[in-house]
MIDREN-515651 format. One record per residue: residue in one letter; x, y, z of N, C-alpha, C in turn. Coordinates in pm, whole numbers, plus 50000, padded with zeros to 5 digits. Layout:
N
AXYZXYZXYZ
...
END
This chain:
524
X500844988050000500005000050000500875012550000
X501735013250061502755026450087503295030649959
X503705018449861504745019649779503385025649664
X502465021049665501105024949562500745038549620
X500775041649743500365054949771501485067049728
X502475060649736503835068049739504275069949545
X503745059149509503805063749324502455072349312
X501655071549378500175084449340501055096949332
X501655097949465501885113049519502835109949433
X504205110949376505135108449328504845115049179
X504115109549141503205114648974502175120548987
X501575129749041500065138149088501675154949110
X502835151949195502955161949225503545169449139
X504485165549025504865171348928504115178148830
X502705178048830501815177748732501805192148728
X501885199548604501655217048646500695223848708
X499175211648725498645215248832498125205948895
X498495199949007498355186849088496565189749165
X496435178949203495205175649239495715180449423
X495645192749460496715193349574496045186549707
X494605183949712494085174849826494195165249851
X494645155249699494765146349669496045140149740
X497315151949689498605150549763498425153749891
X497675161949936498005163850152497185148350152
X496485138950086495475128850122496525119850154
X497395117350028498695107649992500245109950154
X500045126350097501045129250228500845121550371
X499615125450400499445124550541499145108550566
X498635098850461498955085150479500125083550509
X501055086150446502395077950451503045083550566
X502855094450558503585096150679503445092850826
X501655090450858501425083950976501115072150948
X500995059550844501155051450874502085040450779
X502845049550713504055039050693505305044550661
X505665057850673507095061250612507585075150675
X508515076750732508995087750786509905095450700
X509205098050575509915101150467510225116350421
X511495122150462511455134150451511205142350316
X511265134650180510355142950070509325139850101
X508435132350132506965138550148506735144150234
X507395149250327506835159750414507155170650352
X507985170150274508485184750184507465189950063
X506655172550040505775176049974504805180749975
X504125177250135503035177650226502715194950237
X504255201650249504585212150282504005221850148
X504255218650085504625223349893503085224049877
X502035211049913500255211749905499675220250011
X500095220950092499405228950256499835245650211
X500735244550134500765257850126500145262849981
X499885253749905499375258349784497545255549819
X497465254249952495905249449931495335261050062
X495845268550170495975274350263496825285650278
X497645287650137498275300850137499915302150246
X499935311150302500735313450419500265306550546
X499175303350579499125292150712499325283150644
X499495273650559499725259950500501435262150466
X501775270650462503065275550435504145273950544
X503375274850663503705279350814503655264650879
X502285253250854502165245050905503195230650832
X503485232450707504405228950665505675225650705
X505965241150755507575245250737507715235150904
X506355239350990507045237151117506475218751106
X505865215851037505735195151025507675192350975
X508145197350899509005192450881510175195550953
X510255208151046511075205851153510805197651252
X509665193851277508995185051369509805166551321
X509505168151194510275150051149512165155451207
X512545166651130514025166251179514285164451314
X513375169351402514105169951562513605155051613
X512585151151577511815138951646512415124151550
X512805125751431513205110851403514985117751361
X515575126251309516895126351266517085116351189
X517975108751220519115100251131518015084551117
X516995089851141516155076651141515255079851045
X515175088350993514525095750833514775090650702
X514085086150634514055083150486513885091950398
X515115096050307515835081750278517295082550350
X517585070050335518755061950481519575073550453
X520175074650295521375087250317521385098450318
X522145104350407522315120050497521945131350335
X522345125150222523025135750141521495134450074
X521165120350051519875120849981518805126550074
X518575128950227517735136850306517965153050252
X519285155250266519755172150236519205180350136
X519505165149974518505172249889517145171149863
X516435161549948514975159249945514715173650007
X515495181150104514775200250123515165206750037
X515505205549944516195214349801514875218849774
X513665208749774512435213349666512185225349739
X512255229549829511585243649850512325256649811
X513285248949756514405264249695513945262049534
X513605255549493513105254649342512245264149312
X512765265149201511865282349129510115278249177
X509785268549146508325262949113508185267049262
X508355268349366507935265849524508335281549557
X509465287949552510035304949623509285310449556
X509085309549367508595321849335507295325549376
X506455309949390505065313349417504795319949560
X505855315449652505915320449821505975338049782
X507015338949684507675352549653506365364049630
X505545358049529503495363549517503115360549634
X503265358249723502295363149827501805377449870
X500765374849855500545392349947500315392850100
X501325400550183501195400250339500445410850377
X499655409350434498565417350549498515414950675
X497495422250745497365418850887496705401550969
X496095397150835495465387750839496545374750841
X497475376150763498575366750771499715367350825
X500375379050899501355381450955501795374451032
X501245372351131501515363351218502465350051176
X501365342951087501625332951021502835335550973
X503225346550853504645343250817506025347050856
X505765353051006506895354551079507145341751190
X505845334651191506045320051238506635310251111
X506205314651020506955303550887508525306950876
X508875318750912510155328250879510785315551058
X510675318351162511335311251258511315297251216
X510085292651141510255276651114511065273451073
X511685281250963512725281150833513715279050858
X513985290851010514955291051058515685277251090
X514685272851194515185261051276515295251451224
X514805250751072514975239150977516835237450900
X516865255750916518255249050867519725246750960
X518625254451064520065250051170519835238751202
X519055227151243519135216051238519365204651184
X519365213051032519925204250912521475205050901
X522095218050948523245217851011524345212051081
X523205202951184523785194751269523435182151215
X522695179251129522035165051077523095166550922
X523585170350880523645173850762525035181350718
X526045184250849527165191250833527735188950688
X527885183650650528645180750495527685177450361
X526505181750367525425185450284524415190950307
X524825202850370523345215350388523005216950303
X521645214950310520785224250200520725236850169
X520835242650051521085255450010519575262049957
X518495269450116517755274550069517565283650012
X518295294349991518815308749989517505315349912
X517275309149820516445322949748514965318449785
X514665302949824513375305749958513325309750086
X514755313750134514925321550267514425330950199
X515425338050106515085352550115513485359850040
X512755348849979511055352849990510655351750107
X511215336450250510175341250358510955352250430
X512025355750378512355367250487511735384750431
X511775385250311511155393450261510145395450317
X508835388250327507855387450365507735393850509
X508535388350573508655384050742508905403850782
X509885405950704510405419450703508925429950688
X508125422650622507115432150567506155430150679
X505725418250740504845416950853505425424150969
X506695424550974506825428251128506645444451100
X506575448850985506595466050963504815462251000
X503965461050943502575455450977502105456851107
X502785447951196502755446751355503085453651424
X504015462351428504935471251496503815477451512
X504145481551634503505493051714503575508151693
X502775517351666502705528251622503515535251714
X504295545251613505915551651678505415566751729
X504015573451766503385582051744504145588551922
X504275580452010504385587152179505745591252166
X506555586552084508365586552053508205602052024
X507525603851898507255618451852507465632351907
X506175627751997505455635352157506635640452205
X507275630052294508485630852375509225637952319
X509795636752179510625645752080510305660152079
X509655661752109508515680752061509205688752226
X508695675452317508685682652501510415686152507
X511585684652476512835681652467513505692652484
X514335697052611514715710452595515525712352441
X516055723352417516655724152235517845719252259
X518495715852372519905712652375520045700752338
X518935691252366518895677952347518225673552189
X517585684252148517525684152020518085675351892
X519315675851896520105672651825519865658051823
X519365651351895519625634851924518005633351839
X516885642251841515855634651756515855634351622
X514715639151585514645629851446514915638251324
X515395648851374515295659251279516615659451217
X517935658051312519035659051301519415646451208
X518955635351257519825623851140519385626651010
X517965631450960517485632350828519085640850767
X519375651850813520475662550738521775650650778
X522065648550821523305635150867523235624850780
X521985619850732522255610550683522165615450523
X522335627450495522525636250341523595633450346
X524135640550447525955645650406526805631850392
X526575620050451527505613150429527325606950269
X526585612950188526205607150081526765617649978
X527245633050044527615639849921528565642649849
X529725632249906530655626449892530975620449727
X529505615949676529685606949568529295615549432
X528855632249501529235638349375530995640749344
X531505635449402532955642649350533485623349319
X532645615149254532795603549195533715603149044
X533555613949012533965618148857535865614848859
X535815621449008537295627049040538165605248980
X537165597649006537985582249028536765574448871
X536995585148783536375580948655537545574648594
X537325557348535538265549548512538815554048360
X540445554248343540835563348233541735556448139
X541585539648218542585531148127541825518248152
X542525507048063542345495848082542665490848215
X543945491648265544555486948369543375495648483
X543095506948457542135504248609540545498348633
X540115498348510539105491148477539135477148534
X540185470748459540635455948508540185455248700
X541445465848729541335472748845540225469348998
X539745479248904537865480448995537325466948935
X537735458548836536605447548811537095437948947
X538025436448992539175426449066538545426649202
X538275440549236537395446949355536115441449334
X535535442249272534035444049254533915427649258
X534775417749199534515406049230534495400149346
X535875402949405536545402249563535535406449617
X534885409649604533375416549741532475409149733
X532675394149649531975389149643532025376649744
X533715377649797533955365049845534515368849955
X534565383450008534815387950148534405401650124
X534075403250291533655415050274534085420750439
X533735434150438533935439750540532845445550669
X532645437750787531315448150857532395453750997
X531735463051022532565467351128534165463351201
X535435465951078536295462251086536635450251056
X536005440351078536295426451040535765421250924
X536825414550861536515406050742535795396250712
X534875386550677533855385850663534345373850526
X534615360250517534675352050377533595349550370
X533085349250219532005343350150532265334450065
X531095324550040531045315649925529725318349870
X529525325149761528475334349634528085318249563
X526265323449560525645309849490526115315249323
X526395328149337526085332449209527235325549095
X526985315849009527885310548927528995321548840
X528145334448778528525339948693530175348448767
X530335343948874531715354648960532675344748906
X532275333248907533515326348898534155323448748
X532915327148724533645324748543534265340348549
X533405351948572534385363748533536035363048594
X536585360348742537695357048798538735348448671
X538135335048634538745334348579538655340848367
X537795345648357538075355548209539275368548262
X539445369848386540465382948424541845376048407
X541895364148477543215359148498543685349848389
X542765343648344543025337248228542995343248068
X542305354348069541675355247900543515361347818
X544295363747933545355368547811546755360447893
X546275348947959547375341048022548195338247875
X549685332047888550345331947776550645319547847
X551245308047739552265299547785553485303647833
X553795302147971555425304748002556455298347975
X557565307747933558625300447874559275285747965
X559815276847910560395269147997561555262247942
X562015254948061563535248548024563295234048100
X563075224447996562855212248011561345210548123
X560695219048063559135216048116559235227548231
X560605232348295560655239248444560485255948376
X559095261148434559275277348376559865284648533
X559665300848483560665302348592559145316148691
X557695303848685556655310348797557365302248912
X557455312849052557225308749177556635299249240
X556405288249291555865278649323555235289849426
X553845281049495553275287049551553945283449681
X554025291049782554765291349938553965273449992
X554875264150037554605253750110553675255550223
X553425260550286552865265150396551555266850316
X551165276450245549895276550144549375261850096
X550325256150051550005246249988549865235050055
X549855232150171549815225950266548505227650317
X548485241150334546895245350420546045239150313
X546235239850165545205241650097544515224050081
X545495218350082545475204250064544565197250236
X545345207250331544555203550435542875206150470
X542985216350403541345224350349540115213950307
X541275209250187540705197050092540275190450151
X541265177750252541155170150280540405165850387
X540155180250467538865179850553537605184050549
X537545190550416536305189650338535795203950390
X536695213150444536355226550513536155234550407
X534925233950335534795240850185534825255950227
X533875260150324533885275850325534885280750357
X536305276050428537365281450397537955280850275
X538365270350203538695264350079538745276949998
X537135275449949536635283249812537035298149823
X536445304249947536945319449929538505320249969
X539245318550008540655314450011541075315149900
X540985303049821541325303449687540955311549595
X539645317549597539085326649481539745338549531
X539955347949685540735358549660542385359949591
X542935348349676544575349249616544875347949460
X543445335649403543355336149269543495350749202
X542825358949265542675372949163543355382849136
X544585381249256545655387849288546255390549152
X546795401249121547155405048981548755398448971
X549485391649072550965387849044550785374349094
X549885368649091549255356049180549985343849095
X550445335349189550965318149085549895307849108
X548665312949146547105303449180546485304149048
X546705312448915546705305748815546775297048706
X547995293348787548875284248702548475273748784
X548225268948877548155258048996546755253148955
X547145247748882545425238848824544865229448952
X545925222949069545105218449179543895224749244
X544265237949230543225242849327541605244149226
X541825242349123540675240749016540075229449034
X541075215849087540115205349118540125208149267
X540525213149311539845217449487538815224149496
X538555238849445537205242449444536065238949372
X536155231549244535135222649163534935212449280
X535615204349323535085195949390534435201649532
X534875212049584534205213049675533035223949661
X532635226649499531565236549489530565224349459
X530655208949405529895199049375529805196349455
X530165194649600530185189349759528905197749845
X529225208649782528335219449815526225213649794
X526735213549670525615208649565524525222649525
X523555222149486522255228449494523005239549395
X522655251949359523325264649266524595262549285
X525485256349335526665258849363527155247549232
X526765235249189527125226549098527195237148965
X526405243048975526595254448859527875261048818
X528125269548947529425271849009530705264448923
X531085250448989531115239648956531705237548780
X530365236548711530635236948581531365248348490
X530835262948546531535271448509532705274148481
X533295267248637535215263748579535595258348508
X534735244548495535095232748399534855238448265
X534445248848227533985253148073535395267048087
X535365271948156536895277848144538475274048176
X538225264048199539555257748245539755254148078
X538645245748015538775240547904539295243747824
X538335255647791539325265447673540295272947715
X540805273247879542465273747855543075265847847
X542665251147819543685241247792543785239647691
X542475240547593542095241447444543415251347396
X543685264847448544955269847399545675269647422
X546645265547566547695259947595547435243647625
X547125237247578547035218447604548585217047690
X549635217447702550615210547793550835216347892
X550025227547940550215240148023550055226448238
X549285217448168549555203548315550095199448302
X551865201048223552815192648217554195200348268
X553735213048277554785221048322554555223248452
X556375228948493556195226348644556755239248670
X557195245248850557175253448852558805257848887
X559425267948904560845274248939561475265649045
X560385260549099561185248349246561915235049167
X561185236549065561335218448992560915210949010
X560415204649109559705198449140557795197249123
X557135211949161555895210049174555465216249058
X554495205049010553775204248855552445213748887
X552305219848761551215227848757549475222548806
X549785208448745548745197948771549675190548800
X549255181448940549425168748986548345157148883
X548915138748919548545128348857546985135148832
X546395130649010544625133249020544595146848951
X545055152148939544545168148848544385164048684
X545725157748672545405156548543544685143948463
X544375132448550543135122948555541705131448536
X541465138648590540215147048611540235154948539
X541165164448492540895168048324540635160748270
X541075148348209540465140848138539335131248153
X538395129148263537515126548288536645137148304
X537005149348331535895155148391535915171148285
X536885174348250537125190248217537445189248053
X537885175948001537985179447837536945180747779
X535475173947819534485173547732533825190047720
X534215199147790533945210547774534125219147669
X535235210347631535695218347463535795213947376
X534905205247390534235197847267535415191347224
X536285186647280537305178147212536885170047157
X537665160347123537385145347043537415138946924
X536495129446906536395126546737535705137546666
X535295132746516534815140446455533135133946472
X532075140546399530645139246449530105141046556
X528755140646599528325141846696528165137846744
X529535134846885529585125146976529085132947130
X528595117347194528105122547295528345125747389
X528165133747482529295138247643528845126047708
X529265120047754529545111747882529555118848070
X528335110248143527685115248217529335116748303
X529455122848412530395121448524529795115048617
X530535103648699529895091948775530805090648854
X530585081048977531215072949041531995061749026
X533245057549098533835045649068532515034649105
X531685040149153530865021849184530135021749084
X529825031548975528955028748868529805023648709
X531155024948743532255020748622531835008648541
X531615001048642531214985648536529824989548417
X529264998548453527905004048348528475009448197
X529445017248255530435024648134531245013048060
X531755006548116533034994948066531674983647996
X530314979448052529324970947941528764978447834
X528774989147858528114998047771529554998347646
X530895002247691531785004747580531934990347506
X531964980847575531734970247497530854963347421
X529624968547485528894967347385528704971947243
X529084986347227529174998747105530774989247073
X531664988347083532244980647050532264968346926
X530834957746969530334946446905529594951146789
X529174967746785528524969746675529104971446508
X528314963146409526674961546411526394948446496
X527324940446541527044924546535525864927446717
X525524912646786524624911246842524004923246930
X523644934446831522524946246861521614937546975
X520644931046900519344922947006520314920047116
X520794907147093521594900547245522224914147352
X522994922447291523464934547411521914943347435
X521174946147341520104951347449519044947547543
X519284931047505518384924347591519184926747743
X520304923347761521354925047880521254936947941
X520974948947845521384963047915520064967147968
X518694957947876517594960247998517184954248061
X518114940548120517884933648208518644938348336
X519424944748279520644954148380519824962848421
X518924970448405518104981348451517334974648535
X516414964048541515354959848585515964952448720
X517204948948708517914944548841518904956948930
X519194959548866519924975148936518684980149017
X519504979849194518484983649316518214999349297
X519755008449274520175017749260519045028349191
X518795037949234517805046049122518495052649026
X520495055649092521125064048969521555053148873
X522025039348929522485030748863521245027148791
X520175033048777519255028848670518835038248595
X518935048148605518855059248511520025062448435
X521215058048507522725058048390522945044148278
X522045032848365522055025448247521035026948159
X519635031448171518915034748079519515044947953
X520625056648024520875063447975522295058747872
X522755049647870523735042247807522585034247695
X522025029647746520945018647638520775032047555
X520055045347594519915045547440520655050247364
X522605053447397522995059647379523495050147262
X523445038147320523765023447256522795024047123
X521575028247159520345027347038520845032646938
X521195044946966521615057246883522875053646787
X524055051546865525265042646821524805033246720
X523645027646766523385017646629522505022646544
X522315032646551521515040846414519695037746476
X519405030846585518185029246612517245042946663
X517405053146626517165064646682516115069546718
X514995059846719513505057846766513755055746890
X514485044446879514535033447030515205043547128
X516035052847049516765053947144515715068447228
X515345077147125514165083247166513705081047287
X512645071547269511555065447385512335063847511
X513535056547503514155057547636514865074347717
X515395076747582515885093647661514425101747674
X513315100647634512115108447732511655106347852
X511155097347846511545083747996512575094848100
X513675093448024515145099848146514625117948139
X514065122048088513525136448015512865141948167
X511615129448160510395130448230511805127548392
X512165116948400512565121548542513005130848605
X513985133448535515255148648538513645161648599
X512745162348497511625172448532510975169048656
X510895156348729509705152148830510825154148975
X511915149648916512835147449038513595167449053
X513485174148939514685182248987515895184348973
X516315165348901517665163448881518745182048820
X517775190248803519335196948688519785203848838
X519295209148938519715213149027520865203549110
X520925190249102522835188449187522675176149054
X522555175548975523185165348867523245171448732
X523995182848731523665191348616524705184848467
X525505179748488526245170248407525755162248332
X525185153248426524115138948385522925144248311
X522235156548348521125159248315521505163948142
X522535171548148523435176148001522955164647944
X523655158847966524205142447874523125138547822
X521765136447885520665133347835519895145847782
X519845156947810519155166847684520045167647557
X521365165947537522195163347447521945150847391
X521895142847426521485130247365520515129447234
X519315134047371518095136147305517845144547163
X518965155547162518695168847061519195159546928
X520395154646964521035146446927519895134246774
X519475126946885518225117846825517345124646748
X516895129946789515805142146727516135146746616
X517605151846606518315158446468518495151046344
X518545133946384518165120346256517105116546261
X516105117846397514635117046299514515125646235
X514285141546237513725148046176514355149746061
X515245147946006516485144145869515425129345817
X515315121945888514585112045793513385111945781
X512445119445843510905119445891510215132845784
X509345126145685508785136145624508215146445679
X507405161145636506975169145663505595164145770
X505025168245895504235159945939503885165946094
X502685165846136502925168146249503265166046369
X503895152246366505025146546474506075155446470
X506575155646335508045163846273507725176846341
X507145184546317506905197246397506885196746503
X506585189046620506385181546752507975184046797
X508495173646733509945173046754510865187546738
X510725191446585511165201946612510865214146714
X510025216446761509675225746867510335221947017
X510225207646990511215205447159512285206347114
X513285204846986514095211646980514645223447030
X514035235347029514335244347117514515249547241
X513685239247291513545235147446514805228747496
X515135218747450516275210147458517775221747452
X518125228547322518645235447299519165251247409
X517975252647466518455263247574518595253047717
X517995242647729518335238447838519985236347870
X520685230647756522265229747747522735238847732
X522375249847664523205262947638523015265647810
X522345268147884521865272848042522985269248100
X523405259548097524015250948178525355243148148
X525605245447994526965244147922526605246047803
X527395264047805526805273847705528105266947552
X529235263647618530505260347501529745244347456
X529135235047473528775225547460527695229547358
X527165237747362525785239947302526235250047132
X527495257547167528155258647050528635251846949
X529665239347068530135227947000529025220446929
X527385219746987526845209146935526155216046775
X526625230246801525575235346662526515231346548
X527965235846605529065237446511529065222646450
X529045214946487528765197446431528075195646355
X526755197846374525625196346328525455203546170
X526245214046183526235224646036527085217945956
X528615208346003529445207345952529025191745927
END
């Protein structure tokens, strides 16, 4: 019964407009009588508030701090990381923006400065449940805090006796009411007419102020003290590196040894120690300020490229974004210096890229620049060592082609139907049809990449599997581009072509050089 109630809600909630009684009907079964399952309370949350507004919003937020404090580590599903992102759904555009339309009044206030503390305590507890995969609510914090900000202006008590008191005031004391800060808080502002005086008059200070303007992104200053940040915002990290990279040159060298500074041992020590304890919010802003430094050797040090990629994917949620961004600029600086991980530095010894650095370029950072054969080949998902044997049946299979097509796909969907795994079954589905395709079956292979289409949309996947999710809208555009080449004029053909475009910005979104590479193929 659970598992039948649990596929209702499962397929009712994705629907663009769900039957939402239907889901609190589904919710509230499972959860009192068979599953302590922290996406459906997230879901429960997602219907109560789409059916009740801001109290369903409120009663939500605080049911699911209620499962965190009362079951913890006894919550489904078993792993910490898969609980972390089962609260992702409330940071999804589909869930903040609609919180974001709310209208607050006196009638609901209450309510959403009680939803605003719920929120709270949801993520500090996920904190302690969750140290090494918090959920990243940020832009549904900042609708219920918006909100919260607006109720408590609502509630507040009329400032009218403050006034009073102000008027009775001998004049000496004057100065302290309300009259005086209005002119105080002019003057410190008139300062920024004489802005002209620091009007940028070259390249070099342009560069300059851009270096600043980034750096404020990843520390900052409040009352004397410094302040590191780690920014959801993807687009900082690609500009950092267009500053430091866009006119990098190959440095000269003498038997591979150029004559950059190795970076100080002590640095490089910390940084590895950073790594290795997984202390990302030091890590990332660490590395991204010294990176920007205009005489900096953290350019050249491609380790720290697989240190903050990996620990912006560790991160997960907007930050995988992050993530890819490097991997699409690292690319095309390898695309123009390619041996630039073979050179080492003035010490002699320490290589620009270490072994694992330069393993992971080639697993993880060449497909960004479209390297490879010629035609339109497909990116390959990024995976785990426990999913390797999927990749190694799959290459052997494309291998055997044309010969036993039937016999390898009978195997690769018998491999699906036994795989416990939900990723190990969506990466082999996603190999079968890649296999289809490989063999010119480009129907077959179709039907299965919509299938993977429809999950990626129900689950969320592009938010922490943004790679995998690539691989299969690429696929798909892919398939689509030899039916519609063989498929007369028709209104399927039009069908197809229109998700064409769909498909097409989804990869450009999310790997804008991939989506170049795939046009540039396609023409040629």
């Amino acid at each position: 019964v659970n598992e039948e109630e649990y596929f209702k809600l499962n397929m009712e909630i994705p629907k663009t407009t769900p039957d939402y009684k239907k889901c609190i009907e589904y919710s509230d079964f499972i959860l009192k009588e068979k599953s302590k399952d922290i996406k459906v309370a997230v879901w429960f949350c997602f219907a109560l508030f789409r059916t009740e507004k801001i109290k369903g919003l409120k009663n939500g937020l605080n049911l699911i701090y209620y499962f965190l404090t009362k079951y913890g580590n006894d919550l489904y599903p078993v792993n910490h990381v898969h609980r972390s992102k089962s609260l992702q759904f409330l940071n999804t555009a589909r869930f903040f923006k609609l919180v974001e339309k709310e209208e607050i009044n006196r009638s609901n206030a209450k309510d959403i400065i009680e939803a605003g503390d719920a929120l709270n305590k949801i993520l500090e507890e996920s904190r302690k449940l969750f140290p090494d995969s918090i959920p990243i609510l940020k832009s549904f914090k900042d609708a219920v805090d918006a909100h919260v900000e607006t109720a408590k202006s609502l509630t507040a008590p009329p400032k009218q006796a403050k006034v009073q008191e102000i008027k009775q005031e001998d004049p000496g004391d004057i100065d302290q009411g309300s009259a005086t800060p209005a002119v105080k808080t002019e003057r410190p502002k008139q300062p920024t007419a004489s802005i002209p005086k620091e009007v940028l008059s070259s390249e070099k200070d342009a560069v300059k102020q851009l270096r600043q303007t980034v750096q404020f992104f990843f520390e900052r200053e409040t009352d004397g003290n410094k302040k590191e940040l780690v920014p959801e915002t993807p687009f900082v990290f690609g500009i950092s590196r267009q500053i430091q990279w866009g006119k990098l040159v190959r440095p000269a060298d003498n038997d591979k040894v150029t004559q950059i500074d190795a970076p100080n041992q002590i640095i490089q020590n910390k940084m590895k120690e950073w790594f290795a304890s997984s202390n990302w919010d030091m890590l990332i802003p660490r590395v991204e300020i010294s990176f920007l430094k205009p005489d900096s050797e953290f350019p050249y040090w491609i380790d720290l490229q697989r240190f903050v990629t990996k620990a912006l994917e560790q991160k997960g949620g907007n930050y995988t974004q992050a993530a890819q961004e490097i991997k699409m600029h690292l690319a095309m600086l390898l695309k123009r210096i390619p041996d630039l991980p073979q050179l080492k530095f003035k010490d002699k010894q320490t290589f620009f890229a270490d072994n694992e650095t330069k393993k992971w370029i080639d697993d993880e950072v060449k497909s960004f620049s479209g390297g490879g054969g010629g035609g339109a080949q497909i990116l390959p998902p990024i995976i785990g060592e426990e999913y390797e044997q999927i990749n190694v049946d799959y290459q052997d299979a494309c291998n055997e082609l044309p010969n036993n097509f039937e016999e390898n796909l009978e195997k690769m969907q018998k491999g699906i139907q036994t795989d416990e795994r939900r990723k190990g079954k969506f990466l082999r589905r996603l190999n079968l049809a890649n296999y289809c395709f490989s063999a010119k079956q480009y129907n077959l292979a179709r039907i299965n990449l919509l299938e993977l289409k429809k999950l990626i949309e129900e689950y969320n996947l592009h938010e922490w599997e943004t790679a995998l999710c690539t691989s299969v809208w690429q696929s798909l555009y892919l398939a689509n581009t030899k039916i519609i080449s063989e498929t007369e004029k028709s209104e399927s053909k039009n069908y197809i072509e229109k998700e064409q475009e769909e498909l097409f910005s989804k990869i450009a979104k999310y790997n804008g050089v991939l989506a170049i590479k795939l046009i540039n193929k396609l023409k040629s």
